[in-house]
C-alpha positions in Angstrom: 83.6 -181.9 -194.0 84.1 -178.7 -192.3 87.4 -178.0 -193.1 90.5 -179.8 -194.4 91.5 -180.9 -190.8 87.9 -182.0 -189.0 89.0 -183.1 -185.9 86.8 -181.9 -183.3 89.0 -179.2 -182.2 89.0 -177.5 -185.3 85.5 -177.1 -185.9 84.7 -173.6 -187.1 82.3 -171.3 -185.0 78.8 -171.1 -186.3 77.4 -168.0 -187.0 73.6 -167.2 -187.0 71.7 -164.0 -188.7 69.1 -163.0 -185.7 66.0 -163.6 -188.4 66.6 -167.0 -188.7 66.6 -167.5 -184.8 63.3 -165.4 -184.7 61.8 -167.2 -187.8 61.9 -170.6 -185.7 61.6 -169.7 -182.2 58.2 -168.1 -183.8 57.5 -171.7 -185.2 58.2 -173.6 -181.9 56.1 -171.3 -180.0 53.1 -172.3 -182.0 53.6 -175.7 -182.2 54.1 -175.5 -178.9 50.8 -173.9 -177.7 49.7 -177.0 -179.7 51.6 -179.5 -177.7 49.8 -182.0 -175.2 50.4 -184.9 -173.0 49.7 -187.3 -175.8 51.0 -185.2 -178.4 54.7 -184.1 -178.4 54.2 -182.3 -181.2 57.7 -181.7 -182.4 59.5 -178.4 -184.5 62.1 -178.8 -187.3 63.9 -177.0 -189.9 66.8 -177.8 -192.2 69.5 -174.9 -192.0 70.9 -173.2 -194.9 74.2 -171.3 -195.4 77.6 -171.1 -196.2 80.9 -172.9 -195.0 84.4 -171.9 -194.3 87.5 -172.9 -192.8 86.7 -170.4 -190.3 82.8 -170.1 -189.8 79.9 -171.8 -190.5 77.5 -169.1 -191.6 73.9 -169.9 -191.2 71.4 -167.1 -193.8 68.1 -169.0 -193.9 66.0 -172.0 -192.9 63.4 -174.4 -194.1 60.4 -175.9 -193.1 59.1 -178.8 -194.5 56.5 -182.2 -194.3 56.9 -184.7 -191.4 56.4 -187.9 -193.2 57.0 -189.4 -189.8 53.9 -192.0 -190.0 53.4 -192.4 -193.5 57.0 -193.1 -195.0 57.6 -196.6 -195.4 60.9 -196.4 -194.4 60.9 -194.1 -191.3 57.7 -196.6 -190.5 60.5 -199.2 -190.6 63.2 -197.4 -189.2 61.0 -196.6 -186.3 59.8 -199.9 -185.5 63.1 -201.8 -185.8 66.0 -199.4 -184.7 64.6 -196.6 -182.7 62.0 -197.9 -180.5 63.6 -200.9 -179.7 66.9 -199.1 -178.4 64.9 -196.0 -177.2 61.4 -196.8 -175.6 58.1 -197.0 -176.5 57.3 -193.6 -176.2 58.6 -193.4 -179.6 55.7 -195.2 -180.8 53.9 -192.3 -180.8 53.6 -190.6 -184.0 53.5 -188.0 -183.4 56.9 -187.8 -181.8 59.9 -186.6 -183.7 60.4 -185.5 -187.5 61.0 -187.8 -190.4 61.7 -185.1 -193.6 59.7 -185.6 -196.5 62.7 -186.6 -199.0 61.1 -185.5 -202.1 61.0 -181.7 -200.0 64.6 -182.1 -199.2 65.8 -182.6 -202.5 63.7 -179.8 -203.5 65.6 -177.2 -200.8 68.7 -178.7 -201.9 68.3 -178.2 -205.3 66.5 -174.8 -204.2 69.8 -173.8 -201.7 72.4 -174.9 -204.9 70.4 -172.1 -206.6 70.7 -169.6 -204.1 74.7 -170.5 -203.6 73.9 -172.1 -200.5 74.6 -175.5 -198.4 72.1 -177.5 -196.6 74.5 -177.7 -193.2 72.3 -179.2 -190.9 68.9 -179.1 -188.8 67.5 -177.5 -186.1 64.6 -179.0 -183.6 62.9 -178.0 -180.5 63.0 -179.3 -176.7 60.2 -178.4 -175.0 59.9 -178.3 -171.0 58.7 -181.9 -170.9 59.3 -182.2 -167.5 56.3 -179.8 -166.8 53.9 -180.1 -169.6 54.7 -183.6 -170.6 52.3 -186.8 -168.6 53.4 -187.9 -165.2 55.0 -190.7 -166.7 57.7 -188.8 -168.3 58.1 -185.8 -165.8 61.4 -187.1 -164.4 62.9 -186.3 -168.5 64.4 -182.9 -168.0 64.9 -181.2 -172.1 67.4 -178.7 -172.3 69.7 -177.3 -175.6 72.0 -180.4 -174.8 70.9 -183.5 -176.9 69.3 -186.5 -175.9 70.6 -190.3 -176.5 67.5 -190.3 -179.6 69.3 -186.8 -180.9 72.8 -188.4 -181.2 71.5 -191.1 -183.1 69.8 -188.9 -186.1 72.9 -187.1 -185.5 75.2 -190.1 -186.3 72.9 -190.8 -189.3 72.6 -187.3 -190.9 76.4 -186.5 -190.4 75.2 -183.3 -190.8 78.1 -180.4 -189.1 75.6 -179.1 -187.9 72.8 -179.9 -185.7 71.1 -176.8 -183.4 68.4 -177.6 -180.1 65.7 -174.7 -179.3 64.7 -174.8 -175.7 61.7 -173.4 -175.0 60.0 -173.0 -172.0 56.8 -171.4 -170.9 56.7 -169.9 -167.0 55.3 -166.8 -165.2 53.7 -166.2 -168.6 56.0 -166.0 -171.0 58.3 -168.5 -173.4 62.2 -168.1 -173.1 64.5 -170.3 -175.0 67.9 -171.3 -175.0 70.2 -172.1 -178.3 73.2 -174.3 -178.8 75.0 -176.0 -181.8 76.3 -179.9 -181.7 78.4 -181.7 -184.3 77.6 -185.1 -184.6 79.7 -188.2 -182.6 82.7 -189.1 -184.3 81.9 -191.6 -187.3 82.2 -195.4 -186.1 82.2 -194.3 -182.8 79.2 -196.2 -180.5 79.3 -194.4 -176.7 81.1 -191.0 -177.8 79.0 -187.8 -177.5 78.7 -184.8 -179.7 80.6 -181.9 -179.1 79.1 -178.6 -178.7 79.7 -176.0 -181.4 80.7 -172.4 -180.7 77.6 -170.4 -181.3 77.2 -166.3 -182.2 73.7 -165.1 -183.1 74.1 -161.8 -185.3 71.8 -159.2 -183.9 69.6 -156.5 -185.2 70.8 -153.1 -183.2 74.6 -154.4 -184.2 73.5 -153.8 -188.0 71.7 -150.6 -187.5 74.7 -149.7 -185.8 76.9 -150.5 -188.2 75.1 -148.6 -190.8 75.0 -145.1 -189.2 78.4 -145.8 -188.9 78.8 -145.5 -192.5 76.6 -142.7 -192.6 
């Protein structure tokens, strides 16, 4: 829970150090480059920090192994839950992230050592609807999640869960950022609700430490 009230309304704001944004768009981007028509290679990290009443504040992330097509049970999960209520193009596989369990217990075990929670996830959207085949042009990505997103959403019920947008035109990659909690629990056609987002930046520090000088 997020706080001791967690309706919707009272979600705290989420607070990100400008490292931790760096550290993954820097992963996307490669993966990225890597990224082809048949493979939508995808980019995921668990996000670690600490929680409030008033802000959830994310320090650090972790990568970790996609055991999308060799876990027995995202194998499973895959062929009787997602595909059949989100396409076939999830039969791909290599589309979308199945954590290696065995690495998340590590980083929790890892982030209860540190003093830190595991509060959510964070995965890329790439500009499908230019680099992806003609076939799946007409799916336009953004920061806002898919129908596919809510569902891991729903089944983590992680607080929080963060979309990277990144897109590559007139030779350079921009990206976009925003923060969803996950639908209501037991709820079937509700949404998630997007999170108030700050992203702590570099020349704000420096700032604040010649002010101490």
């Amino acid at each position: 829970m997020l706080n001791d009230d967690p309706s919707r309304d009272d979600f705290p704001t989420v607070l990100i150090d400008e490292g931790v944004v760096d550290e993954f768009v820097s992963a996307a981007v490669t993966t990225y480059q890597r990224i082809t028509p048949q493979s939508p290679l995808p980019c995921f990290a668990l996000l670690l920090g600490n929680l409030t009443s008033e802000a959830a504040h994310i320090r650090s992330l972790r990568f970790g192994r996609n055991v999308r097509s060799t876990d027995p049970s995202a194998r499973r999960e895959f062929t009787d839950a997602i595909v059949p209520n989100f396409g076939p193009a999830y039969e791909n596989e290599t589309r979308a992230w199945w954590f290696d369990p065995y690495e998340l217990l590590r980083i929790s075990r890892d982030a209860d050592h540190a003093r830190l929670e595991i509060l959510g996830s964070i995965h890329m959207h790439p500009d499908w609807h230019r680099i992806g085949p003609p076939s799946e042009r007409g799916l336009v990505l953004s920061e806002c999640p898919t129908p596919m997103d809510q569902y891991i959403f729903r089944g983590t019920a992680w607080p929080i869960n963060a979309i990277c947008y990144l897109e590559h035109r007139e030779g350079h990659f921009f990206h976009a950022l925003a923060a969803w909690g996950p639908p209501e629990e037991g709820s079937t056609d509700e949404g998630c609700s997007e999170l108030p987002l700050r992203v702590q930046t570099t020349w704000a520090k420096a700032s604040q430490q010649n002010a101490l000088v």
